[in-house]
C-alpha positions in Angstrom: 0.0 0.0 0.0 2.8 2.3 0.4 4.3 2.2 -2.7 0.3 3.3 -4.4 0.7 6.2 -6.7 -2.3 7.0 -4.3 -0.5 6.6 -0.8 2.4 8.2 -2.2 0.5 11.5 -3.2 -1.2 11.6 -0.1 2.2 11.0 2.2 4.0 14.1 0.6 0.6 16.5 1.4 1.2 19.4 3.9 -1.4 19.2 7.3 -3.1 22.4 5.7 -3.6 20.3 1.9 -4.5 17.5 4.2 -7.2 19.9 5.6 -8.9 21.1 2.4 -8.0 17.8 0.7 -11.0 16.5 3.4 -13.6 19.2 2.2 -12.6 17.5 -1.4 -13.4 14.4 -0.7 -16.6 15.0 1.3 -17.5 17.7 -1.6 -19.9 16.1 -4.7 -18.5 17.9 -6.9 -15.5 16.0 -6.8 -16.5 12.7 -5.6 -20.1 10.7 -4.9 -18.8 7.4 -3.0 -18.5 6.9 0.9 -15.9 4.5 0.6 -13.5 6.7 -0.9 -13.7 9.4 1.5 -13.4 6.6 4.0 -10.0 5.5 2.5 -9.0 9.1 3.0 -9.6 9.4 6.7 -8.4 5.8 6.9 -5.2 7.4 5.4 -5.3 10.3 7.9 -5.8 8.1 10.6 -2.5 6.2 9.8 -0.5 8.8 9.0 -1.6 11.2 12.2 -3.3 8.8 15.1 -2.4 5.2 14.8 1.5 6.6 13.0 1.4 3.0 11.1 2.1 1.9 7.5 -1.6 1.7 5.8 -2.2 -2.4 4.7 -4.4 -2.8 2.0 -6.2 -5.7 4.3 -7.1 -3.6 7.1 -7.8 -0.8 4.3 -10.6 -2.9 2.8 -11.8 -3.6 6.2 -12.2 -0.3 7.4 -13.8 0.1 4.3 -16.3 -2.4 3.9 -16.2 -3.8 7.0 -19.1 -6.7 6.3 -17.2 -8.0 3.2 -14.9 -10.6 2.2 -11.4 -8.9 0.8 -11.7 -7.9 -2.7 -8.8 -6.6 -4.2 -10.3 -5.1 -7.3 -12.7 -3.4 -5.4 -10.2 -1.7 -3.3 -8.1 -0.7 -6.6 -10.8 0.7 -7.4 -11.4 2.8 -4.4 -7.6 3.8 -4.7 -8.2 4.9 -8.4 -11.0 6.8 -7.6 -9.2 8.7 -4.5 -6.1 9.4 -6.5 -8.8 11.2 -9.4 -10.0 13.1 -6.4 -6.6 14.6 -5.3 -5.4 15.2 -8.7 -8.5 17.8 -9.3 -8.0 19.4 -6.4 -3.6 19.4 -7.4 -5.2 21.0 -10.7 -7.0 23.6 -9.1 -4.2 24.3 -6.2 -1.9 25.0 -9.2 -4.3 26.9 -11.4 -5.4 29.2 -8.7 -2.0 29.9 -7.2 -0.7 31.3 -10.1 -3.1 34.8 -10.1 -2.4 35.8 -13.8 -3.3 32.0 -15.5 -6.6 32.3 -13.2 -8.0 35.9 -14.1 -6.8 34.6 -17.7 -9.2 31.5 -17.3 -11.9 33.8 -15.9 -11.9 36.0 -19.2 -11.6 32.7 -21.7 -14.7 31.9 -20.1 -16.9 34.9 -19.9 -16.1 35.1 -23.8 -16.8 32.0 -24.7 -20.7 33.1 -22.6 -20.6 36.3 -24.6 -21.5 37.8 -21.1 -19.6 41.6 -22.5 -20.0 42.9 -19.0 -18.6 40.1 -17.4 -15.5 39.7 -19.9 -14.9 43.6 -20.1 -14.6 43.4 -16.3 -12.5 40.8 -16.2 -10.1 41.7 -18.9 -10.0 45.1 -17.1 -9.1 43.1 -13.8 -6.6 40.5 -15.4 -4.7 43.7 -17.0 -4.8 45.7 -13.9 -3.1 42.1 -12.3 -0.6 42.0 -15.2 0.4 45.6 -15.1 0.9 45.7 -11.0 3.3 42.7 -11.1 6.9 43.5 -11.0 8.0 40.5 -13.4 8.7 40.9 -16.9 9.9 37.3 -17.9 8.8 35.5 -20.6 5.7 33.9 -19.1 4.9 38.2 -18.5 4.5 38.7 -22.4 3.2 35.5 -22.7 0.1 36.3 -20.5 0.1 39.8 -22.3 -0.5 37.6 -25.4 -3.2 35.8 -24.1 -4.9 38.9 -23.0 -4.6 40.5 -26.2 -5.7 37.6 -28.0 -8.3 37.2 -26.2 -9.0 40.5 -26.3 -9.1 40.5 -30.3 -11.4 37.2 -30.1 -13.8 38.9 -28.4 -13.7 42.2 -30.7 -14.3 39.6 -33.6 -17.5 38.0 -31.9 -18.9 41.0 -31.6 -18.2 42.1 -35.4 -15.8 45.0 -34.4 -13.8 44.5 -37.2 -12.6 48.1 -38.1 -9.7 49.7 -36.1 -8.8 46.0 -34.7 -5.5 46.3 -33.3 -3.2 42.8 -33.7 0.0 44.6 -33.3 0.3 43.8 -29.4 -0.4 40.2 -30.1 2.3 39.4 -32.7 4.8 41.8 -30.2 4.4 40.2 -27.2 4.5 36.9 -28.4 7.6 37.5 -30.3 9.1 39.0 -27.3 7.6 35.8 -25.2 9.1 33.4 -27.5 12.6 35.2 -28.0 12.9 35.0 -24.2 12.3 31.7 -23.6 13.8 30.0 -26.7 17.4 32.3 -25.0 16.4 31.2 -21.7 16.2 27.4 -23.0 19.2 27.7 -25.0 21.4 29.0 -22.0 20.3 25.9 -19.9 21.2 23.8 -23.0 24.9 25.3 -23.3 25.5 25.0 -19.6 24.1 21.3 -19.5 26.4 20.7 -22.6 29.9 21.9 -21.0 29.1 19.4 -17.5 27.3 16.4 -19.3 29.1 16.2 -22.4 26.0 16.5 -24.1 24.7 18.0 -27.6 21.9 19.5 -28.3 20.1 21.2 -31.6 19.8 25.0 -31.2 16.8 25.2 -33.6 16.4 28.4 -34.9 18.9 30.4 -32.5 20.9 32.3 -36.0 17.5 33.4 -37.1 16.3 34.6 -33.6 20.2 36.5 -32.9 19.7 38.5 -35.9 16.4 39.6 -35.7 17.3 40.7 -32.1 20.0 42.5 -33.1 18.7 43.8 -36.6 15.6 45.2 -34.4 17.3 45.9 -30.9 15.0 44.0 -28.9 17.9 43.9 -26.4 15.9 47.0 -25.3 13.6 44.5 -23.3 15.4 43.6 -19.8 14.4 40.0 -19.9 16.1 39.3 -23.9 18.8 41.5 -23.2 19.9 39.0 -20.0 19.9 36.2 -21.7 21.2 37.2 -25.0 24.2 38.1 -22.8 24.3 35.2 -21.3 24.4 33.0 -24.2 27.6 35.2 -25.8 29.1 34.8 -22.4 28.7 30.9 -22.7 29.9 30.9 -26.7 32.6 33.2 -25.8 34.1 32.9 -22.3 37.7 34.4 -24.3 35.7 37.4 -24.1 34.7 38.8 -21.0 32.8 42.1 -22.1 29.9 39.7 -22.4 30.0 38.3 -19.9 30.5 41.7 -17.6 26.9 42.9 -19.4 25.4 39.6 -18.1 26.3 39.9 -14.2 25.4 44.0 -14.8 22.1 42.9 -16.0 21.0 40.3 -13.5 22.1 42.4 -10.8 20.2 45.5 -11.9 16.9 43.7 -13.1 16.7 40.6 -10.5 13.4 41.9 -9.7 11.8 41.1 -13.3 12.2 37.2 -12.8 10.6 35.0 -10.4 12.7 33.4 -7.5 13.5 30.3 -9.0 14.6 31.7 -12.2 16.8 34.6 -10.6 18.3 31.6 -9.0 18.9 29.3 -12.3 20.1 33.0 -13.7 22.9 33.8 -10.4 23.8 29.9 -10.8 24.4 30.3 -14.8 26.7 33.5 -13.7 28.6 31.6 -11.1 29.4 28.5 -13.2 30.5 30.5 -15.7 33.0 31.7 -13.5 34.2 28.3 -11.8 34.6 27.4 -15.9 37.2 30.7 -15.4 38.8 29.2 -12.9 39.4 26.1 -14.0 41.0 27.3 -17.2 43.6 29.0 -14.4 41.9 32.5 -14.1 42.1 32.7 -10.2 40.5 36.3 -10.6 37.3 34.6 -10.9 37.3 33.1 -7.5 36.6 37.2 -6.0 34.2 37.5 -9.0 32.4 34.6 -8.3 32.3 35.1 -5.0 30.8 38.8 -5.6 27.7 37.3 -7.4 27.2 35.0 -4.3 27.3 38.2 -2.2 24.5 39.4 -4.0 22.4 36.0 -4.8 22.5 36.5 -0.5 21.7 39.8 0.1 18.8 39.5 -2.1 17.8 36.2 -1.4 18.0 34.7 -4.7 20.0 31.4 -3.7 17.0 30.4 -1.7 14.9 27.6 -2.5 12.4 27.0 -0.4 13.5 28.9 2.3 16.9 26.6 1.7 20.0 27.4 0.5 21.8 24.4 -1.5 24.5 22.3 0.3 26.8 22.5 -3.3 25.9 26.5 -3.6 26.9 26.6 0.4 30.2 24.4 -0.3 31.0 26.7 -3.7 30.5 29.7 -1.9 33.3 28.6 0.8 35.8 27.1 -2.2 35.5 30.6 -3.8 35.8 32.6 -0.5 39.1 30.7 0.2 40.6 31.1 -2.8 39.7 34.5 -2.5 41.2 34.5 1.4 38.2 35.9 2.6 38.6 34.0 5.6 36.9 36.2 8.4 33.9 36.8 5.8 33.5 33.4 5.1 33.5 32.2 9.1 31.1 34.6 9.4 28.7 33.0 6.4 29.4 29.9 7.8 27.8 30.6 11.0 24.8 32.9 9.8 23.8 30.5 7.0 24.0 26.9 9.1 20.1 27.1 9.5 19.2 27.7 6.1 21.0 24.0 5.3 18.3 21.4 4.8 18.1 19.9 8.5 19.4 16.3 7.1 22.5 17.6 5.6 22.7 20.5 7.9 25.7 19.3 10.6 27.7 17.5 8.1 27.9 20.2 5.8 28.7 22.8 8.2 31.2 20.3 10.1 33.2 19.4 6.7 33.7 23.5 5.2 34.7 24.2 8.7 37.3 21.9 8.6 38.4 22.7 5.7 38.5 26.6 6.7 40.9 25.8 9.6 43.0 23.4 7.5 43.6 26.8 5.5 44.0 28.4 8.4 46.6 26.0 9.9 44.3 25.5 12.8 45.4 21.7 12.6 44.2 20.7 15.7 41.0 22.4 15.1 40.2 21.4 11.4 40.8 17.3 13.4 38.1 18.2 15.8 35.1 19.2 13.5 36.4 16.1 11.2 35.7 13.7 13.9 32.8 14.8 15.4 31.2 15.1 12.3 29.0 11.8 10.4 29.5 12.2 7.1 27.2 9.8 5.2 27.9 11.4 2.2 30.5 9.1 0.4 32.4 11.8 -1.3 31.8 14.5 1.9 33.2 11.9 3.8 36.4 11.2 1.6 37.1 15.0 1.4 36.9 15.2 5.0 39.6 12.3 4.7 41.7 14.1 2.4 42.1 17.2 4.5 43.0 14.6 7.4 45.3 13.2 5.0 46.6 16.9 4.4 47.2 17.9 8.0 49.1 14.7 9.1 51.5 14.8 6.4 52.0 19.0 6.9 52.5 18.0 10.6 55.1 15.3 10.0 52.8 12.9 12.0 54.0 9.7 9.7 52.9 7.6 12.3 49.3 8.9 12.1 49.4 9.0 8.8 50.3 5.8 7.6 47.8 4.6 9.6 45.3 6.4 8.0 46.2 5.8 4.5 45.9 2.3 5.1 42.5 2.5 6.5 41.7 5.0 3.8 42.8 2.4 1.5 40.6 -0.7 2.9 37.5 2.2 3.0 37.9 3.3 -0.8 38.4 -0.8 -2.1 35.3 -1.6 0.0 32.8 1.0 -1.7 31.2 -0.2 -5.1 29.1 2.9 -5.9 32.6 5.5 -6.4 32.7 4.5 -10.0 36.0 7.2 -11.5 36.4 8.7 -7.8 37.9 4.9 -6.7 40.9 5.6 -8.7 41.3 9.6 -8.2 41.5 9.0 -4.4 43.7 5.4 -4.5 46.4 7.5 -6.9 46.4 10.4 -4.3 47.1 7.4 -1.5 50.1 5.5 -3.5 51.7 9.0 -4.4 51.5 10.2 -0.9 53.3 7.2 0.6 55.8 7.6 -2.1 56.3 11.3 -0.8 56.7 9.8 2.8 59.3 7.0 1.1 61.8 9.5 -0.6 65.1 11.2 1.4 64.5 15.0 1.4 67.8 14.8 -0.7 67.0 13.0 -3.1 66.4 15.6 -6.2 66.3 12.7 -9.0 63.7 10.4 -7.0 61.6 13.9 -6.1 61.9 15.1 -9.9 60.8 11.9 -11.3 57.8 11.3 -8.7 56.3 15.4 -9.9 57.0 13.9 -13.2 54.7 10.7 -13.0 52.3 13.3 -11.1 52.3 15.6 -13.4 51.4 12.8 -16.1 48.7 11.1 -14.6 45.5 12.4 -14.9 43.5 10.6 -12.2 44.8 12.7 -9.2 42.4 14.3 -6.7 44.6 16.9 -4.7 47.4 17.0 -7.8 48.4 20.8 -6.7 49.1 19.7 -3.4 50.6 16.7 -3.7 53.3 19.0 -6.4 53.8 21.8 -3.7 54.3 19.1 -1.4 57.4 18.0 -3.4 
């Protein structure tokens, strides 16, 4: 019963979707049968009074209490539930969203040829439009629709003369231009971490009639046009300069998650800096996060990402922000997702004081962390690793190769990891095996280094030698 597509809807519902989900149920409009609202509170009552997995046995029976177990009958009670919560899911979403509902209201009063009604509404639904702050491409999109609708309505009523379809072909070039950029700059981001290749469609044709008719004039074309020259041309950075300029100044255009996708497309762009060897980017980066902060924009869901918290702190100490960064540590520790919250925190802080040369420090939040992660948890090893050797603790150390060792061979889901972190292993201990005098041995062991690709830590491991 708990792997239903019916249980499994009902299991992820908030208390106050729970509440109104009830009035669904008991509602006629949505469903006629007893026995499915039944299955609902039986739900309820497993999830809130008894706190037990539902059976479908002692489903049926609280159900239909007088009858032998029927399976199909209870399927069919199940299908009938899941309907139920799917209509009201439709109408959560449709009436959450302001502009799609006063849209729907208009659509409808036309198609009733009620010209009060759908002159109110229309008047109501623009108002709506006008008052809202975004102008992203679902913005001219509704502005489309309205118009449209508007026209539709003109024609109906055989007001033919004067008619004009201007605003309709505008904003739903300006809609499309938006969102065919917006698409493409996902697709060229996905492309440079998957390996992945994608068509562009009709990307030449859209980039010259932006630039032939200047539509970069409109906020939301001229971020991502930016953005996509930024992508195609990282060698040159003026591009890329407009796109953080833009995203800063017109943030308030987009909705959350898409100022989000937009600051994440801005600071990948510059880890893709730095890994070409363009530290500089680490303080630019790092910038943008400032910003994605202040305004909120990281957030999701009142969250803020475990990889955006973990970039932020790689940028911030290649930056040696150190004091800044303690200080994000600390204030953003609760906006962690609660599962991930203490590990997270516990690893970047390590790592901080390994940069620090707080050794003994770094040690402490290592051990008193539980990393379940698998790679968190080799990291946290590596810095281990790190500190032992800097200290000259051999003893310590060779222990915890070996046990490093024995942990990696054991774990069958590291895939290209396994042999990154058993490479960083043999070349330490061949470090620890090598007189300090030895120039030939040292030059040939930053040699073999230097040619071997599999290396997690290679920079250290050279400026260890």
């Amino acid at each position: 019963m708990i792997n239903s597509n019916v249980y499994q809807l009902f299991d992820v519902f908030t208390k106050a979707d729970i509440r109104q989900l009830k009035k669904v149920v008991r509602s006629p409009f949505f469903n006629q049968r007893e026995h499915v609202a039944r299955l609902f509170d039986y739900f309820s009552a497993c999830k809130y009074d008894k706190r037990e997995a539902p059976s479908r046995e002692r489903a049926f029976q609280y159900l239909f209490p007088k009858e032998t177990y029927d399976d199909h009958k209870l399927r069919l009670s199940m299908s009938l539930l899941l309907k139920a919560m799917e209509q009201y899911l439709i109408w959560k979403e449709v009436n959450e969203n302001k502009e799609e509902a006063s849209l729907a209201l208009v659509k409808a009063y036309r198609k009733l040829k009620l010209s009060k009604h759908f002159n109110k509404s229309i008047t109501a639904a623009r108002k709506l439009q006008q008052d809202s702050s975004w102008r992203h491409a679902e913005f001219f999109q509704n502005e489309y629709a309205l118009h449209l609708e508007q026209y539709r309505y003109d024609s109906s009523q055989s007001r033919l003369k004067g008619l004009n379809l201007q605003p309709i072909q505008e904003n739903l070039d300006i809609a499309y231009m938006t969102a065919k950029l917006r698409q493409i700059c996902f697709a060229l981001s996905h492309q440079v971490i998957y390996k992945s290749q994608y068509s562009m469609g009709m990307l030449s044709g859209i980039l010259v009639h932006i630039e032939q008719y200047d539509y970069v004039r409109v906020p939301a074309i001229a971020v991502y046009y930016y953005c996509y020259r930024a992508l195609v041309a990282p060698s040159e950075p003026q591009y890329f300069e407009q796109f953080r300029s833009l995203i800063f100044e017109h943030q308030h255009i987009f909705p959350g998650d898409e100022i989000r996708d937009l600051f994440l497309l801005a600071t990948n762009y510059c880890i893709r800096q730095m890994n070409q060897g363009k530290r500089e980017y680490a303080a630019i980066g790092l910038g943008i996060y400032k910003e994605g902060l202040e305004s909120k924009a990281l957030l999701l869901n009142g969250y803020l990402s475990r990889f955006t918290y973990r970039n932020i702190v790689a940028k911030s100490i290649i930056a040696r922000e150190f004091d800044w960064v303690a200080s994000f540590m600390d204030l953003y520790k609760d906006y962690l997702e609660p599962k991930h919250r203490e590990s997270i925190y516990a690893f970047n802080r390590a790592w901080l004081e390994y940069e620090r040369r707080n050794y003994d420090l770094a040690l402490e939040y290592i051990n008193q962390a539980n990393f379940n992660d698998l790679l968190l948890n080799l990291s946290a090893k590596t810095i281990a690793l790190k500190i032992y050797y800097e200290l000259q603790a051999f003893d310590l150390l060779y222990s915890h190769l070996d046990a490093m060792k024995i942990f990696i061979i054991r774990q069958k889901t590291l895939s290209y990891h396994k042999k990154n972190y058993l490479n960083t292993i043999r070349f330490t201990k061949k470090m620890l095996d090598i007189a300090p005098s030895n120039d030939k041995a040292i030059q040939a062991l930053r040699s073999k280094i230097e040619a071997t690709t599999a290396v997690a830590e290679k920079n250290w491991l050279l400026s260890q030698l």
